[in-house]
Backbone as XML, in Angstrom:
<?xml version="1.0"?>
<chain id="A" units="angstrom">
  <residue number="1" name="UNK">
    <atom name="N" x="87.859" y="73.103" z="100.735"/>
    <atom name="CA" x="88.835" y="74.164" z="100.680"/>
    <atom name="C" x="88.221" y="75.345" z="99.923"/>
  </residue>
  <residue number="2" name="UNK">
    <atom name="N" x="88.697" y="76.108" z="100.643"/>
    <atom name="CA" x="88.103" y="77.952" z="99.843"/>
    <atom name="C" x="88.721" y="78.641" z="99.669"/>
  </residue>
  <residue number="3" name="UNK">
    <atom name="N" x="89.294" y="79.295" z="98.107"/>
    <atom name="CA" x="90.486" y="80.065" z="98.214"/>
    <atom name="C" x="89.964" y="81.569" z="98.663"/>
  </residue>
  <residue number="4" name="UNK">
    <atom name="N" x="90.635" y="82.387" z="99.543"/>
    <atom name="CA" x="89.977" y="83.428" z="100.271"/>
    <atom name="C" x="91.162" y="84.291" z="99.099"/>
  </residue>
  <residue number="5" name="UNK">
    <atom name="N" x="92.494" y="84.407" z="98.862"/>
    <atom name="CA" x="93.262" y="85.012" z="98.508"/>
    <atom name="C" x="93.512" y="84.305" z="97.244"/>
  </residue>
  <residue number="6" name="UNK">
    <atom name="N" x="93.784" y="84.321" z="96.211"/>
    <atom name="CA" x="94.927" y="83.738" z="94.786"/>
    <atom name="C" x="96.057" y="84.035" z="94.879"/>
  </residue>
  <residue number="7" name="UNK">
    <atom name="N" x="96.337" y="85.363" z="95.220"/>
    <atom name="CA" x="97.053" y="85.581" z="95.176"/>
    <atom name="C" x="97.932" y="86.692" z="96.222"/>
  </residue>
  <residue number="8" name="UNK">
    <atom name="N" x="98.117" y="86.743" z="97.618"/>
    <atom name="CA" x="98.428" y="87.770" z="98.401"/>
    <atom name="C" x="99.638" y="87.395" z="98.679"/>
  </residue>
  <residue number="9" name="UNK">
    <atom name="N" x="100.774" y="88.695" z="98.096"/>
    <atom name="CA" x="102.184" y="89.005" z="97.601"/>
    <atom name="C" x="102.648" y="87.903" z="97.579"/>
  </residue>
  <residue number="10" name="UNK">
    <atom name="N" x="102.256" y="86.656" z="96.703"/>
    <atom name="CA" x="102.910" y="85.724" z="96.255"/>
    <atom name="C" x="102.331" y="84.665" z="96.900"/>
  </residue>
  <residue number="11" name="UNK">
    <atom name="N" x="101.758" y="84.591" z="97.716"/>
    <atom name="CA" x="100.553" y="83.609" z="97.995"/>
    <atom name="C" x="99.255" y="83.259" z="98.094"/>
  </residue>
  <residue number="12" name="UNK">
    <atom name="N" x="99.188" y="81.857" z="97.815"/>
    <atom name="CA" x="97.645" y="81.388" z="97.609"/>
    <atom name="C" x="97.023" y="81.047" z="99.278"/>
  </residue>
  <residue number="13" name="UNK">
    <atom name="N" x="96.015" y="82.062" z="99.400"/>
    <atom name="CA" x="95.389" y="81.913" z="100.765"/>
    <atom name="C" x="94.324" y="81.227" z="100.701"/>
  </residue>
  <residue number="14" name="UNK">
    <atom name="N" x="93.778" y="79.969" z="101.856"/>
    <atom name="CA" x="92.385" y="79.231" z="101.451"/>
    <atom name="C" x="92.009" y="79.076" z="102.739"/>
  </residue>
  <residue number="15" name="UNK">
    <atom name="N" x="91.256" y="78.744" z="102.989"/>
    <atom name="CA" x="90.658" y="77.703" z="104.380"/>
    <atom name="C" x="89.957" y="76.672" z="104.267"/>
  </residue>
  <residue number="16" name="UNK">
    <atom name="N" x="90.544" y="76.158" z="104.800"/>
    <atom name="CA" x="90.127" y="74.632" z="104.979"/>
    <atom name="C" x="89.310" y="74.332" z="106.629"/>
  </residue>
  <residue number="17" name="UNK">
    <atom name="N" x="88.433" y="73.798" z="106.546"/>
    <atom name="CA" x="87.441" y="73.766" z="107.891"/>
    <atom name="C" x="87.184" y="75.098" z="108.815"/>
  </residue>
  <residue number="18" name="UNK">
    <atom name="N" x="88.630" y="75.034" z="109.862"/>
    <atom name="CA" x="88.359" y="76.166" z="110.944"/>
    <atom name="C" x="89.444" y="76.697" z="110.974"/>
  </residue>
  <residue number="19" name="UNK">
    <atom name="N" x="90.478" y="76.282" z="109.783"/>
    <atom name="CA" x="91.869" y="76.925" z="110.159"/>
    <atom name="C" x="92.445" y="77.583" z="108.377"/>
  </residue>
  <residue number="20" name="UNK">
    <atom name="N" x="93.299" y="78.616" z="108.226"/>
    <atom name="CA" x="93.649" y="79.115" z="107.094"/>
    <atom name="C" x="94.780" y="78.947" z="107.176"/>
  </residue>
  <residue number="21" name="UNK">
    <atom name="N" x="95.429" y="78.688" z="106.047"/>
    <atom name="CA" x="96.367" y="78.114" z="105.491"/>
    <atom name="C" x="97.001" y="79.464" z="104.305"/>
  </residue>
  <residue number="22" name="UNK">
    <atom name="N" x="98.045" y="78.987" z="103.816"/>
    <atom name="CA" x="98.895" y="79.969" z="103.366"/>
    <atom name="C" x="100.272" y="79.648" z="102.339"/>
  </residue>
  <residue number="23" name="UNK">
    <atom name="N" x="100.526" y="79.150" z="101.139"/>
    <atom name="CA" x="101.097" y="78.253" z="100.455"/>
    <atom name="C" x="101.810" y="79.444" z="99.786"/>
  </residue>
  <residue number="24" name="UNK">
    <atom name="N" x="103.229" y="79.445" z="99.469"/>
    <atom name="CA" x="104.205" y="80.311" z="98.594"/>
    <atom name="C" x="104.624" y="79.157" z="98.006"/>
  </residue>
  <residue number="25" name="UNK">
    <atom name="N" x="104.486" y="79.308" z="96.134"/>
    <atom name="CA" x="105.004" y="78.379" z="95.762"/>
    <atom name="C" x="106.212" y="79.266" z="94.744"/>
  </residue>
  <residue number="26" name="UNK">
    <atom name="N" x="107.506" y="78.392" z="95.093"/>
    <atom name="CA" x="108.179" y="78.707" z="94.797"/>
    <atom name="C" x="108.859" y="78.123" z="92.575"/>
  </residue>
  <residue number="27" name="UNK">
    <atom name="N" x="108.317" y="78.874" z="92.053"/>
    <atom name="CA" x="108.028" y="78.304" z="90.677"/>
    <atom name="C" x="109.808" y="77.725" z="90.148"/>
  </residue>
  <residue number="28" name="UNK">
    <atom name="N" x="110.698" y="78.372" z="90.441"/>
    <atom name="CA" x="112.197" y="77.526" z="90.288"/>
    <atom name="C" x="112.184" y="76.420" z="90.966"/>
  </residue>
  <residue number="29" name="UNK">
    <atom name="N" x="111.834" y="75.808" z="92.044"/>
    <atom name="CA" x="111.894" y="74.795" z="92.478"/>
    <atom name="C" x="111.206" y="73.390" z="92.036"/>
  </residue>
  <residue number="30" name="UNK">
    <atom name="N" x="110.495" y="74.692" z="92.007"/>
    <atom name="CA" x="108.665" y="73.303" z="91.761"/>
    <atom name="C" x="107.945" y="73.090" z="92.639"/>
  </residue>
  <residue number="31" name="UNK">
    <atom name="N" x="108.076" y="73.654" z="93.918"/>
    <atom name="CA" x="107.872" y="72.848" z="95.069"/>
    <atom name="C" x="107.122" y="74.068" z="96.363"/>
  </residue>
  <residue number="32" name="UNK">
    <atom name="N" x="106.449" y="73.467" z="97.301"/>
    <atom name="CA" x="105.669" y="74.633" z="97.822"/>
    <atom name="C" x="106.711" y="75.033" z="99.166"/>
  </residue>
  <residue number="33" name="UNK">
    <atom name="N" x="107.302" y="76.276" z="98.981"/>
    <atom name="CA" x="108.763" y="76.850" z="99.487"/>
    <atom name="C" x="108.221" y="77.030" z="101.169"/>
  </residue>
  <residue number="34" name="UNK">
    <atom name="N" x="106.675" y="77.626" z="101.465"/>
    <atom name="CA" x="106.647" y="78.395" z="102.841"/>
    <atom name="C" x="105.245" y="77.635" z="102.998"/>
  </residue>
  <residue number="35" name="UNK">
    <atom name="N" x="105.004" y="77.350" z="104.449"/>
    <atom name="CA" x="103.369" y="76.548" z="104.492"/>
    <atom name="C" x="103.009" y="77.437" z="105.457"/>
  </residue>
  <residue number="36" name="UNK">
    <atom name="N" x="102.111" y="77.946" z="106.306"/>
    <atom name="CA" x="101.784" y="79.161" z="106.677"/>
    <atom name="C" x="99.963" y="78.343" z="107.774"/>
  </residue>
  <residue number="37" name="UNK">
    <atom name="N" x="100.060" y="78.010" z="108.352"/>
    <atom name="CA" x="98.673" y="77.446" z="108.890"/>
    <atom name="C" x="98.293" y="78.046" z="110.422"/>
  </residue>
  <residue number="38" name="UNK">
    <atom name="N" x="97.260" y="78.595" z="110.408"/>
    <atom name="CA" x="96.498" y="79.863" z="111.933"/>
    <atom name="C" x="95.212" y="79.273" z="111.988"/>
  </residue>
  <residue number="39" name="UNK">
    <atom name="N" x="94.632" y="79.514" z="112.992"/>
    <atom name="CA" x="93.094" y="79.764" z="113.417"/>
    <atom name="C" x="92.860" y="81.294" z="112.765"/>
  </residue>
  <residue number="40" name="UNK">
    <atom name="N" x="93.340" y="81.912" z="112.272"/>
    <atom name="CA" x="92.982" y="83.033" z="112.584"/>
    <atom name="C" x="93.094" y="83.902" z="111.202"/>
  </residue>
  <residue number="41" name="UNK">
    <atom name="N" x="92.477" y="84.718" z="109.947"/>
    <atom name="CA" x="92.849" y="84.792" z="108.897"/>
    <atom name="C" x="94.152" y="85.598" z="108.920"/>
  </residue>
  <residue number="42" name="UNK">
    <atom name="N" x="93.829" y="87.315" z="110.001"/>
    <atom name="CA" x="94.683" y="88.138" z="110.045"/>
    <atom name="C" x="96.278" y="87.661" z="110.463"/>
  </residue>
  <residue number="43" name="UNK">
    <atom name="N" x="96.079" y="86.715" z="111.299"/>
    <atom name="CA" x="97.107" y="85.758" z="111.801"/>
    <atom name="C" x="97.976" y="85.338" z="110.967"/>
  </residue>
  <residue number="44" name="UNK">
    <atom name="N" x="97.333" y="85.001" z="109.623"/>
    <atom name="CA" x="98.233" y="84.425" z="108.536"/>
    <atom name="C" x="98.809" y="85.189" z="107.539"/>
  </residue>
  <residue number="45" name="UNK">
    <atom name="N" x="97.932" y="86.415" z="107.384"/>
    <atom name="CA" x="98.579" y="87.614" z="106.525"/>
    <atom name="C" x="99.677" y="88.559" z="107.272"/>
  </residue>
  <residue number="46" name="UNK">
    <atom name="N" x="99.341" y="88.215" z="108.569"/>
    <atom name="CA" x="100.373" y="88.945" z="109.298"/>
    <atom name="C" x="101.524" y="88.227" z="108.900"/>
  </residue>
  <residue number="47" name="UNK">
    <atom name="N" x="101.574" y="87.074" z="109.325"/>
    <atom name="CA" x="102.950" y="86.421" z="109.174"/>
    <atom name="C" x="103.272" y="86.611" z="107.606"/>
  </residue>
  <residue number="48" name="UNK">
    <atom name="N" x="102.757" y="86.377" z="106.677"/>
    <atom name="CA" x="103.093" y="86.557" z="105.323"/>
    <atom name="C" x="103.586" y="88.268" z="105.139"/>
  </residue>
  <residue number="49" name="UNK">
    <atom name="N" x="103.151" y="88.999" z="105.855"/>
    <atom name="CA" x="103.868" y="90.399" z="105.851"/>
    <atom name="C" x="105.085" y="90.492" z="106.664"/>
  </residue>
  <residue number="50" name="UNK">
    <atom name="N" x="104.950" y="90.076" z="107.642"/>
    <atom name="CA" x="106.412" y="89.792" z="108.395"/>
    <atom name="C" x="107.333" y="89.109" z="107.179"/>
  </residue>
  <residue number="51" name="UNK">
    <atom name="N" x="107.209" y="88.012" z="107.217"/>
    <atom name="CA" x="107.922" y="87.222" z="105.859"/>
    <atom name="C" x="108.420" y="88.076" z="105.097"/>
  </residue>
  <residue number="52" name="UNK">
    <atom name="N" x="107.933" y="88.444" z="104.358"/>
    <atom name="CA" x="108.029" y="89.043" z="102.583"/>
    <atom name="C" x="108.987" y="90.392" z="103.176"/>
  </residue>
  <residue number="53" name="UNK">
    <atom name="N" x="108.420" y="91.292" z="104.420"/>
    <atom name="CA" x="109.285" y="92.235" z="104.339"/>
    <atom name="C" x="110.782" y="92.395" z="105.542"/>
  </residue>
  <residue number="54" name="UNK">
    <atom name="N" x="110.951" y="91.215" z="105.650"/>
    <atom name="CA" x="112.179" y="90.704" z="106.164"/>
    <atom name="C" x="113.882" y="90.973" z="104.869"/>
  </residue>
</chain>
């Protein structure tokens, strides 16, 4: 695993093999709130921008 992001608007971005991944952890809960997984990096920040500005 490779974290590509720490932190992009509230999530930890990594890749793992051939696919990127995308984790919002939600710190009141405890628990990881949104899972976010593409082939594709832009693919996953897209959706995390869709997300967040919903």
């Amino acid at each position: 695993m490779r974290t590509i992001y720490g932190d992009y608007r509230g999530f930890k971005v990594f890749q793992q093999t051939n696919k990127y991944y995308a984790i919002h952890n939600d710190t009141d809960v405890g628990e990881h709130a949104f899972v976010i997984c593409q082939g594709q990096l832009i693919e996953v920040l897209n959706t995390i921008d869709a997300y967040m500005d919903k």
